[in-house]
C-alpha positions in Angstrom: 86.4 52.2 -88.4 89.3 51.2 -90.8 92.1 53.4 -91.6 90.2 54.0 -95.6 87.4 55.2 -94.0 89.2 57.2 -91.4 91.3 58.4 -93.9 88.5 59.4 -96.8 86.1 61.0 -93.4 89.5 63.7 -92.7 89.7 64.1 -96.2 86.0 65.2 -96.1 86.4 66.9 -93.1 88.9 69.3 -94.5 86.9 69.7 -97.9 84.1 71.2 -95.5 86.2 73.3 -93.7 87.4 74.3 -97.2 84.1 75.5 -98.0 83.4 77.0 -94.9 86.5 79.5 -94.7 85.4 80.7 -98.1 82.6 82.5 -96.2 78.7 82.2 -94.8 76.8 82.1 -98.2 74.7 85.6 -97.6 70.7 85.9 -98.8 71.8 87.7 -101.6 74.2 86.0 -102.9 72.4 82.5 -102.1 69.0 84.3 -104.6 71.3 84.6 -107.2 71.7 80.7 -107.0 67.4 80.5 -107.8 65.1 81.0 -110.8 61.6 81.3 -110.1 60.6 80.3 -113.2 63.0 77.3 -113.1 62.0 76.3 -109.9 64.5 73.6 -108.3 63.0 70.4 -105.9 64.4 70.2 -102.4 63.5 66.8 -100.8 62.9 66.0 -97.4 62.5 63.0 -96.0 60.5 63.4 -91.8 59.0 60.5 -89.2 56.5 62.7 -88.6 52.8 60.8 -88.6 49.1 61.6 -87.9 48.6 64.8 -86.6 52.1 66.4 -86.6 52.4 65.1 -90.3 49.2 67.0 -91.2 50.4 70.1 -89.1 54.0 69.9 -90.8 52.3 69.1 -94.1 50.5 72.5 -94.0 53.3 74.5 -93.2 55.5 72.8 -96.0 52.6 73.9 -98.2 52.5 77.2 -97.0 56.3 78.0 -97.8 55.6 76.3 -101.1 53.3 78.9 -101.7 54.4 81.9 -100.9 58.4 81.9 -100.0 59.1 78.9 -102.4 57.2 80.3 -105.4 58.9 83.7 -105.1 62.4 82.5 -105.0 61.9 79.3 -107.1 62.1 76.4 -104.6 59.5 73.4 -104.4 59.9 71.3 -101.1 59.1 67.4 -101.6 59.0 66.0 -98.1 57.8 62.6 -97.1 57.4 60.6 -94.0 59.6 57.3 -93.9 57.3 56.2 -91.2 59.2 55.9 -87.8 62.0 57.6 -86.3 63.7 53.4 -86.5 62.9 53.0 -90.2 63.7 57.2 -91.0 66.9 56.4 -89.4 67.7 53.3 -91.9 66.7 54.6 -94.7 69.0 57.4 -94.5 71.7 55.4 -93.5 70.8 53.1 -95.9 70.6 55.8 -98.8 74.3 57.4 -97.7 75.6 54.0 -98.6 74.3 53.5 -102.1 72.5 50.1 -100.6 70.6 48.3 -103.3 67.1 49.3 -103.5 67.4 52.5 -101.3 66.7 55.8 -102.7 68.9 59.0 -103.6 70.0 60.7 -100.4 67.6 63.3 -100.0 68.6 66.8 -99.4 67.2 67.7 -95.8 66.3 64.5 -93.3 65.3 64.9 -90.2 67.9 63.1 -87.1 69.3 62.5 -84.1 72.4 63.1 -83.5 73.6 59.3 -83.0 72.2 58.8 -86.8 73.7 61.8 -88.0 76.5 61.5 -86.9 77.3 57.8 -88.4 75.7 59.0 -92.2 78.3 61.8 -92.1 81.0 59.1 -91.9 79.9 57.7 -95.1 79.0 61.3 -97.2 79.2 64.6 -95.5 76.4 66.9 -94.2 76.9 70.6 -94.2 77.9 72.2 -91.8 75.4 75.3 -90.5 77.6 77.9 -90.3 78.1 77.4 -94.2 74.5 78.9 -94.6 74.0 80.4 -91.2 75.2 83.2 -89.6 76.7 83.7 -86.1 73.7 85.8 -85.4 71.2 83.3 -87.1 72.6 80.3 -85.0 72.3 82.3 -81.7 68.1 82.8 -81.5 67.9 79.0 -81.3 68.3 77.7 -78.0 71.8 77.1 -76.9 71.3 73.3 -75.6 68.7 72.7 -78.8 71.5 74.0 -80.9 74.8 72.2 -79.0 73.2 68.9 -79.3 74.3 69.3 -83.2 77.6 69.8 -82.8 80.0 66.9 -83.3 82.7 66.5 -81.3 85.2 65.7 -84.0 85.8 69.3 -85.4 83.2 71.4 -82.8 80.8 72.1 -85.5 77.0 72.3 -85.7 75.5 70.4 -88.2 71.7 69.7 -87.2 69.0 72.3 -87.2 67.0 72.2 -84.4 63.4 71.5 -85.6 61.1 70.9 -82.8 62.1 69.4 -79.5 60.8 66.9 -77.0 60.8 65.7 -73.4 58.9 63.4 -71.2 56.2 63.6 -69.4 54.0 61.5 -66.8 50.3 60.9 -68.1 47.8 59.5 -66.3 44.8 58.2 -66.2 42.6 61.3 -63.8 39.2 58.7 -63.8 40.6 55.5 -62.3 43.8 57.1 -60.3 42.2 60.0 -58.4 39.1 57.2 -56.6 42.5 55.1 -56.1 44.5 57.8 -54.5 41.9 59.1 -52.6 40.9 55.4 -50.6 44.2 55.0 -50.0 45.8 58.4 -49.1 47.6 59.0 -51.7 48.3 62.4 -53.6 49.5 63.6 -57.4 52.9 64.3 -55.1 53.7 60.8 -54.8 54.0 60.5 -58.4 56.8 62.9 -58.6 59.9 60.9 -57.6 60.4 57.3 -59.1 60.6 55.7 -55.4 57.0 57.3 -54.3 55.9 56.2 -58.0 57.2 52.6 -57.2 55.2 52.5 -53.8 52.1 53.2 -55.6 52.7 51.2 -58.0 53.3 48.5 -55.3 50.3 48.9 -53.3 48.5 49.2 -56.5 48.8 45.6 -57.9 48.7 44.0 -54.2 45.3 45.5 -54.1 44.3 44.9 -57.5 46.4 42.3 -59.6 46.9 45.1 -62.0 50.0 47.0 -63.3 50.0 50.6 -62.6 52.5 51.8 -64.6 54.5 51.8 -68.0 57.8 53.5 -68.7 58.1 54.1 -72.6 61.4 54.6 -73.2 64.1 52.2 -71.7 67.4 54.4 -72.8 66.0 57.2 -71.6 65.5 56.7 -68.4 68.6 55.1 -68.2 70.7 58.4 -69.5 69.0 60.5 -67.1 69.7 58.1 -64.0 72.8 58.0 -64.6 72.9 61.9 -64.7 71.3 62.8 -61.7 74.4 60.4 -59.8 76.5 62.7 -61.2 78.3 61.0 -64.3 77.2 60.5 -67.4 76.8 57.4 -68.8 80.1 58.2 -71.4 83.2 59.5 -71.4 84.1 61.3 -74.3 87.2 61.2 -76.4 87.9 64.3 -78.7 88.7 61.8 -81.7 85.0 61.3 -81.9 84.7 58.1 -79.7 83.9 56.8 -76.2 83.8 55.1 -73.0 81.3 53.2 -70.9 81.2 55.1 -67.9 77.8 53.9 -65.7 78.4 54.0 -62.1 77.2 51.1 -60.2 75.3 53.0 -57.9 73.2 54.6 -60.7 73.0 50.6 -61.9 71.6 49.9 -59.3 68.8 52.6 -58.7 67.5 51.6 -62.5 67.6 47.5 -61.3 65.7 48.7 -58.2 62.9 50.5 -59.9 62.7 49.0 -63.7 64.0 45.6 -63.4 61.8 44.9 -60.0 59.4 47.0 -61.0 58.4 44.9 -64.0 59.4 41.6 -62.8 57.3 42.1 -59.5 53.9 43.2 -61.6 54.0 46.7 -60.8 55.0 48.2 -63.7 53.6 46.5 -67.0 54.3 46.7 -70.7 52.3 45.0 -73.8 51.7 47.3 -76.8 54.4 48.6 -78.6 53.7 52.3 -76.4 53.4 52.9 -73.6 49.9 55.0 -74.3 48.9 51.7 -76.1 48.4 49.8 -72.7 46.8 53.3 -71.1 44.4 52.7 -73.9 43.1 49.3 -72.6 43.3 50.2 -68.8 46.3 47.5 -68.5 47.9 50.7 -66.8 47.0 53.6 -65.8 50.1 55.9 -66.1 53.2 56.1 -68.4 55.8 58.0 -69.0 55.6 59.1 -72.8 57.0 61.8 -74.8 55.5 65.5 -74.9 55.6 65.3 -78.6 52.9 62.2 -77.8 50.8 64.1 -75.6 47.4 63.8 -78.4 48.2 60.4 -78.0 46.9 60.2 -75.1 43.0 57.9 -75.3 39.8 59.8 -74.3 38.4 56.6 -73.6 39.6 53.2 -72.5 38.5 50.0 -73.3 38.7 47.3 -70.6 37.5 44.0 -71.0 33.9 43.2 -73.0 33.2 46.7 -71.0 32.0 49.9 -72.2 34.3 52.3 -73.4 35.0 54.8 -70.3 35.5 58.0 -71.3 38.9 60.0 -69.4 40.4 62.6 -68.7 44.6 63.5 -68.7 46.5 64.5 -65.5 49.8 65.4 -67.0 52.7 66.1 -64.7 56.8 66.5 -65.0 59.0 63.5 -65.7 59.8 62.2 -62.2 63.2 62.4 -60.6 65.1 60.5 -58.0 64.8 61.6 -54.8 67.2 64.3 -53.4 68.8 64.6 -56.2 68.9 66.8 -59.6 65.3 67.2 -61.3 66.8 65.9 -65.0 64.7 64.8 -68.1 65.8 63.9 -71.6 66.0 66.4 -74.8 64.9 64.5 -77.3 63.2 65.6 -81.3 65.4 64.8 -84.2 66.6 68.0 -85.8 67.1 68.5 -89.6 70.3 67.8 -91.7 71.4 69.1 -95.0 73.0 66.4 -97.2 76.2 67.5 -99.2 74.7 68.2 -103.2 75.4 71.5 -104.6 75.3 75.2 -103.7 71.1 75.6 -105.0 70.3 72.5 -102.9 71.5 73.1 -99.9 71.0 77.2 -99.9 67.1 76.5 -100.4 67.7 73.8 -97.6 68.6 76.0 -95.3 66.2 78.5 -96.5 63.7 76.5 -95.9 64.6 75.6 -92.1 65.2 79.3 -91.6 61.7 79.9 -92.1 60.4 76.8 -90.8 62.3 77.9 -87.5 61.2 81.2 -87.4 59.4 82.0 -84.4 55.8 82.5 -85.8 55.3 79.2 -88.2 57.3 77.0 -85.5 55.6 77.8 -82.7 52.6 76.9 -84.8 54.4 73.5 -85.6 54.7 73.3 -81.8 52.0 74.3 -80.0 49.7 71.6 -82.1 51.5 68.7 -81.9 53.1 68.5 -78.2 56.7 69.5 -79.4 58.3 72.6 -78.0 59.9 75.8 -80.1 63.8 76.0 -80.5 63.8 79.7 -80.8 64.6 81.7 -77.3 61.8 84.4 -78.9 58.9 81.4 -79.4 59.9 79.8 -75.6 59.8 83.1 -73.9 57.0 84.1 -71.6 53.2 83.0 -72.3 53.6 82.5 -76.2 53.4 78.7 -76.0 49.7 79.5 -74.1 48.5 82.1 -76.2 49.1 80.3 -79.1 47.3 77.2 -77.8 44.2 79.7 -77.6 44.9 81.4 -80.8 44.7 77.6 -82.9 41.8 77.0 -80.7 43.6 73.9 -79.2 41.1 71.8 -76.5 43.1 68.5 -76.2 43.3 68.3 -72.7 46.6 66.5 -72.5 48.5 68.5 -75.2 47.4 71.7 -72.7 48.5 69.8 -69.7 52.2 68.8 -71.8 52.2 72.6 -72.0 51.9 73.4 -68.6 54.2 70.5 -67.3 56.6 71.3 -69.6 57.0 74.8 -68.8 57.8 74.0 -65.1 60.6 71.6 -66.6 62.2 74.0 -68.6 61.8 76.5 -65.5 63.1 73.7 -63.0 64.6 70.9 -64.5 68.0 70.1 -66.3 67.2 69.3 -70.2 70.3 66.7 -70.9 71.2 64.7 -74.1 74.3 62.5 -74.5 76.4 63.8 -77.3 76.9 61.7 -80.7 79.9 59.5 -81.3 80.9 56.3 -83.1 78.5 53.7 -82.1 76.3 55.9 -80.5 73.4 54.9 -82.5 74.0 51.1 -81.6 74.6 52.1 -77.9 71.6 53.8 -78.1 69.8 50.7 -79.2 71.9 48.2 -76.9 70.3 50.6 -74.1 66.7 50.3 -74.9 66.9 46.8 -75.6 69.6 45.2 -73.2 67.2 45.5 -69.5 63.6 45.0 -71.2 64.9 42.0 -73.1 66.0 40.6 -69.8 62.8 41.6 -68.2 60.5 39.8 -70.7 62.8 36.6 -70.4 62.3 37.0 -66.8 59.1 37.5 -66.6 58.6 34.0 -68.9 60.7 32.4 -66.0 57.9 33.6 -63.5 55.0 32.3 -65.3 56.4 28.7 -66.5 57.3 28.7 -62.3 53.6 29.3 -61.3 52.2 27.2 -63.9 54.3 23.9 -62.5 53.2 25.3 -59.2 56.3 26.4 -57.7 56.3 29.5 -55.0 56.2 32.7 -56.9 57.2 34.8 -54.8 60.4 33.1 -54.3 61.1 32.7 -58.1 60.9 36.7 -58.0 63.2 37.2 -55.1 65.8 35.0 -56.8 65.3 37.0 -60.4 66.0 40.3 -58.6 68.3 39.5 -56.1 72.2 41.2 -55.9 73.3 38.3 -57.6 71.0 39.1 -60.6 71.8 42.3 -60.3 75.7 41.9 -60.6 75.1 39.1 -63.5 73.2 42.0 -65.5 75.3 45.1 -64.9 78.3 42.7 -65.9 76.7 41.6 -69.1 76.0 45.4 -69.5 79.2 46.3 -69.1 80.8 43.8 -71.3 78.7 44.6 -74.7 78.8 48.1 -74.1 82.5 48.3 -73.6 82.9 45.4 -76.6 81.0 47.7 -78.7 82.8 50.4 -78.2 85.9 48.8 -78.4 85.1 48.2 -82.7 85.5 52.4 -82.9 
């Protein structure tokens, strides 16, 4: 970042903290900013699709209709498809790019994203429009994955979060498991999953497994080795901090696994290729639990009708149970006082514990409120909305012994951290597919297989990837 830039974010920096000293803008004094006969427009712009962007849809209505109409505020929200294309088209918005559209005044984000667009034009800070008590019924990890380490604020309001879970495939795994003595319990730790998965495509030519999210796995890794993957700086940057030990364990199980035929990936999900039987598990988000198919299509076959098993995100072996918090929260844009009191007027009420456990329970995301996660509410509200899809009920279950057993972790935002994020998800797979190409032009010219694999995953490829790792990830953050 230059020295303009740095200089004109300190200089917005202050003019928040301005604002903010002047005092939390009360209910009261925040109605007085309304007509309801005037009625002002609050945009939103979401990456919600399908059935979370009909269930979010309804609830938006809802406060249009009875909260919205008696205080005078009409929210406008619209999917920008993805959480990729969301994510440029706010950025791209914040920076007055030709062709991109007003800033909107409530998006939804990660914190990498948000973090970057407040560089450019500031977001508000929650404590402008929520008070201390407000701030503490949300979860305290929902909530501290908002604050930004450059002045220890919170500026993202937890929406609806997400973590992983295994899905698989009941109908083809459990005759599988049973002929060759295997048990759900071996699909709880990444090496017993990488056994199956082993034995799997000796015995069938097939891949057993697909791992959805590359950066994820990869943060959490390096977690439960006991570091994380950055060190952080209090000027808002950071360092490339992955052990090579933790390297190693994600070579051993994603880089072989793939390369060897063991773990497969073809469709842009992971639930895509569950869909044609190319695999039969996958690690996928909670919040894509009705994702999962009811039937699968292999071949000129029939479609075979299935049913979920869904079970915690696995963990390494003997060491800490860990799985990533993920869900983009929402953040105000900086307009005027109206705006962004209805804003946060509206995510007050969208958080509360009664609509967002609604929000939750039907789309495979989990409440941020302490009151919505406590006790049996997530279950009884399942029954109460009459939900039957057997995999959002088994995210449910699965999820509650995570919360009760695991370690939720997100890395906090910095500069670059969107791009690291990216570099991450990108930097192993792309290495894979090339690999992969290598092994295929070596068969088809009728050299040993097996040998081209051994080469491709040896400690010399290994060291030649971690390096290359190392080297982007440390020049990238070197442009801070």
């Amino acid at each position: 970042m230059n020295k303009f830039v740095k200089a004109m974010c300190l200089s917005l920096t202050m003019m928040s903290i301005i604002i903010t000293l002047a005092g939390c803008t009360d209910d009261k004094q925040g109605d007085t900013l309304l007509d309801p006969d005037k009625p002002i427009i609050v945009t939103m712009w979401h990456y919600y699709n399908s059935s979370s962007k009909e269930a979010f849809d309804r609830l938006v209505s809802e406060f249009n209709e009875t909260v919205g109409m008696e205080k005078g505020i009409v929210v406008d929200a619209k999917s920008q498809g993805d959480i990729s294309q969301l994510a440029t088209a706010v950025f791209d918005a914040a920076n007055g790019s030709i062709g991109s559209s007003p800033m909107p005044n409530i998006f939804a984000s990660y914190p990498d994203n948000a973090f970057r667009v407040n560089q450019i034009t500031p977001l508000v800070s929650l404590d402008t429009y929520f008070s201390e008590s407000e701030l503490s019924v949300y979860r305290k990890e929902f909530l501290e994955e908002g604050k930004f380490m450059t002045d220890q604020r919170y500026y993202i309001v937890p929406i609806a979060k997400s973590s992983e879970n295994l899905y698989i495939n009941k109908n083809l795994w459990e005759p599988f498991a049973l002929s060759n003595g295997y048990t759900n319990e071996d699909l709880s730790t990444w090496d017993g999953l990488y056994d199956v998965a082993k034995t799997y495509y000796e015995l069938t030519g097939k891949g057993f497994f697909s791992l959805d999210a590359s950066a994820n796995f990869m943060l959490v890794t390096a977690m439960a080795y006991g570091q994380e993957m950055y060190i952080y700086n209090e000027d808002g940057t950071a360092r490339f901090n992955m052990s090579e030990e933790a390297a190693h364990k994600i070579w051993d199980i994603y880089a072989k696994g793939y390369i060897n035929g063991y773990f497969e990936k073809t469709g842009r999900f992971s639930s895509d290729d569950a869909k044609t039987g190319t695999v039969i598990s996958y690690t996928g988000s909670t919040a894509g639990a009705a994702y999962f198919p009811t039937a699968v299509v292999i071949g000129e076959e029939m479609p075979m009708t299935v049913e979920p098993i869904v079970m915690p995100y696995p963990h390494h072996e003997a060491l800490q149970s860990i799985s990533i918090q993920q869900g983009a929260g929402m953040c105000i844009a900086h307009s005027d006082e109206a705006h962004e009191y209805a804003a946060a007027l509206f995510l007050k009420w969208f958080t509360a514990a009664e609509q967002n456990t609604k929000f939750a329970v039907s789309t495979g995301y989990f409440p941020v409120t302490n009151d919505a996660l406590e006790g049996e509410r997530l279950g009884k509200q399942a029954e109460a909305l009459s939900i039957d899809n057997a995999a959002i009920l088994g995210s449910i279950s699965a999820s509650k012994t995570m919360f009760e057993t695991y370690t939720l972790y997100n890395n906090k935002p910095f500069e670059a951290s969107y791009e690291m994020r990216e570099l991450l998800e990108t930097h192993l797979f792309n290495q894979v597919i090339g690999d992969l190409a290598i092994v295929d032009r070596a068969v088809q010219n009728g050299e040993d297989r097996e040998a081209v694999i051994q080469e491709l995953t040896s400690e010399k490829a290994f060291m030649a990837w971690y390096t290359d790792l190392k080297n982007q990830a440390e020049q990238l953050l070197s442009r801070q």
